[in-house]
C-alpha positions in Angstrom: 195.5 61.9 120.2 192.0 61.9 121.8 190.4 59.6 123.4 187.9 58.7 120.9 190.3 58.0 118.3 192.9 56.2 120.9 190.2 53.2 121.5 188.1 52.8 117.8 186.6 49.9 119.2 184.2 51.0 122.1 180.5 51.1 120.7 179.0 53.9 119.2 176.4 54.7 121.9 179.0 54.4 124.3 181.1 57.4 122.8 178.3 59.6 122.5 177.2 59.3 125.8 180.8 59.9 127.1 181.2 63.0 125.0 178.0 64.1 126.1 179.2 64.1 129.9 182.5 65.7 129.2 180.8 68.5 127.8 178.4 68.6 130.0 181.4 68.4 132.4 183.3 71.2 130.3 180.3 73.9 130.5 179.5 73.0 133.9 183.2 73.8 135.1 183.5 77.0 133.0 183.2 80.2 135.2 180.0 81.7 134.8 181.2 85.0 136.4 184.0 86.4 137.9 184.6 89.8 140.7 187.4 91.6 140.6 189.0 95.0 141.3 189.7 97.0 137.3 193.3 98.3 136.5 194.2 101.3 133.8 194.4 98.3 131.1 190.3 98.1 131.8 189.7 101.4 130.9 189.1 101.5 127.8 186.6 98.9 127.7 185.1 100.5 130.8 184.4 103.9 129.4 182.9 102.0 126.2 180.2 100.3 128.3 179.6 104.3 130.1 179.5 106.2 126.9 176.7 103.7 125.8 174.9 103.9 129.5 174.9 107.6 129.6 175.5 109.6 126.5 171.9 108.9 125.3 170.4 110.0 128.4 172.3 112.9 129.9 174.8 114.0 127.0 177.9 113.3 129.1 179.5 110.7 131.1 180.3 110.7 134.9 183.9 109.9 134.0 185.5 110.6 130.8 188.7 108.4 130.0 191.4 110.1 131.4 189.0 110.4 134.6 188.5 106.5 134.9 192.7 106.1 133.9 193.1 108.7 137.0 191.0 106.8 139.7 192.5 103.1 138.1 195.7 104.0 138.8 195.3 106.0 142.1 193.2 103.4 143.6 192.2 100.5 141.9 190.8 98.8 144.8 188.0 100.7 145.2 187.1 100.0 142.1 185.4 96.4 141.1 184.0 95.0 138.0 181.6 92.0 136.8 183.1 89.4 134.2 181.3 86.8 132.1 183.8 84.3 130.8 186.1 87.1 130.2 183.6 90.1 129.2 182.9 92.9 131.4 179.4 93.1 131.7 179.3 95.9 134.4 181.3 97.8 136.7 181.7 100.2 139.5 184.2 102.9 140.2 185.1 104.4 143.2 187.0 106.8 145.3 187.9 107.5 148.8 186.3 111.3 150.2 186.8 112.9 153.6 184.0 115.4 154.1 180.1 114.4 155.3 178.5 115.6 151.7 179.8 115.6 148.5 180.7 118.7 147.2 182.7 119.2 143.7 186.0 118.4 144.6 185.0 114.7 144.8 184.2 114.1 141.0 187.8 114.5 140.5 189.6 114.1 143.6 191.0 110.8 145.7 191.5 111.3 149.6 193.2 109.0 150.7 192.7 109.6 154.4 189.1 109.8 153.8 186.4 107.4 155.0 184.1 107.6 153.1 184.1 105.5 149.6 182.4 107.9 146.9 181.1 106.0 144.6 181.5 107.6 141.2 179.9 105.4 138.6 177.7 101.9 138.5 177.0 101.0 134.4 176.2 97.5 133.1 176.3 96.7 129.3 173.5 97.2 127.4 173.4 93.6 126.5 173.0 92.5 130.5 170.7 94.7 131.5 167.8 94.1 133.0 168.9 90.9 134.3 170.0 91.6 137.8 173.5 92.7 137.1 173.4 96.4 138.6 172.2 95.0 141.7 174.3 92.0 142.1 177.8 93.9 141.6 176.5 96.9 144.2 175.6 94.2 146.9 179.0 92.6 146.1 181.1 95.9 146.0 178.9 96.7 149.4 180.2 93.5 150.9 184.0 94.3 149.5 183.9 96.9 151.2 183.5 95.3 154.8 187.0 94.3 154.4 188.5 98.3 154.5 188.5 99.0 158.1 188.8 102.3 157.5 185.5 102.8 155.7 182.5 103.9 157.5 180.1 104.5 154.6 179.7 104.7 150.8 178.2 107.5 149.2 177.1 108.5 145.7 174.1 111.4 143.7 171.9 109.6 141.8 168.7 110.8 139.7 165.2 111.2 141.0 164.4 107.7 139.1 167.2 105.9 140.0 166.2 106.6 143.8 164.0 102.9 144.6 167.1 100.9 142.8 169.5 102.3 145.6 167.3 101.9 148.5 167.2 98.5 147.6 170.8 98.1 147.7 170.8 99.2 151.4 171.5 103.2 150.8 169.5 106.0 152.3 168.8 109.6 150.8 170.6 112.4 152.2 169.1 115.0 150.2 169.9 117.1 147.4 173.4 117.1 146.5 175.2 120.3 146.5 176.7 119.0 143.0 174.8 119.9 139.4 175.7 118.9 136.0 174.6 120.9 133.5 170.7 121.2 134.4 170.9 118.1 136.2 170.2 118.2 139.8 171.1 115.0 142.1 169.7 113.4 145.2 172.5 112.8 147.5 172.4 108.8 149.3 174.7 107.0 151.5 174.9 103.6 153.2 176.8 102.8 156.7 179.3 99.7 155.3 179.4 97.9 158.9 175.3 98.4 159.0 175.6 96.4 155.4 177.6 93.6 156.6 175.0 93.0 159.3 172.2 93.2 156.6 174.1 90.3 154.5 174.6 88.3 157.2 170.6 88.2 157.9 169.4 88.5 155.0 170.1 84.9 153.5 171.6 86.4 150.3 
């Protein structure tokens, strides 16, 4: 029984001011967002949101489904993804690598006595873009990263355009990457985790 029908004979004005703060109460409480690594059940709803980012740019993916079900089950905490109550709104996977430059190998390969955390994909649903979302999970994935004491950097290619969002998240351009899709050609970018961790901490965020 509720509490509004348990006690008919408070006043009107009264009840609608109390309902008022409960649900003001309810909203307030409801998690707004929520981090957390992905797992092979995500995977499907992950490559959804990619397919959408990419296809109508590039004609392909950076990961195809059985790529992201590889790299969720071979190391899902390297991976981390953005929730709105209950919605992934954007995600990041990622991989460990053990040479200084990318090279081929690492689009499909996990070492996992590397040091280096190649970071494969970043995509945000096309409904949250534009709002911050891209930039809020990197600099949260960035700071995840802290906790691996065995990573000394992350790494990733990016497009010429894509270049200023990066830099902004901390990374630094390497130069072109040795890797080409198709006829697209990449700029290679890294950023130094522990160097990260010291940006954070000074830079109020």
């Amino acid at each position: 029984m509720s509490m509004i029908s348990a006690l008919p004979f408070f006043k009107s004005s009264y009840l609608r001011s109390s309902q008022n703060s409960l649900g003001s109460q309810r909203r307030h409480t409801l998690p707004a967002s929520e981090f957390r690594c992905l797992t092979p059940e995500d995977a499907i709803g992950v490559f959804e949101i990619e397919r959408e980012a990419f296809i109508s740019v590039s004609e392909d993916c950076p990961l195809h489904l059985d790529e992201i079900r590889h790299f969720l089950n071979l190391c899902p905490e390297l991976s981390l993804g953005l929730f709105e109550e209950g919605q992934l709104v954007a995600f990041i996977i990622g991989s460990l690598w053990d040479q200084e430059r990318l090279s081929q190998d690492a689009l499909t390969l996990h070492k996992p006595h590397g040091t280096i955390v190649h970071i494969h994909v970043l995509a945000v649903h096309c409904t949250f873009r534009q709002q911050g979302k891209g930039s809020i999970l990197m600099w949260r994935y960035l700071h995840y990263l802290c906790s691996f004491p065995y990573v000394r950097r992350a790494t990733l290619m990016c497009e010429d355009f894509l270049i200023p969002f990066y830099t902004k998240c901390g990374f630094k351009v390497l130069g072109p990457c040795e890797i080409s899709v198709g006829s697209l050609n990449f700029i290679e970018m890294n950023c130094a985790i522990r160097a990260h961790a010291f940006m954070r901490r000074n830079s109020g965020c």
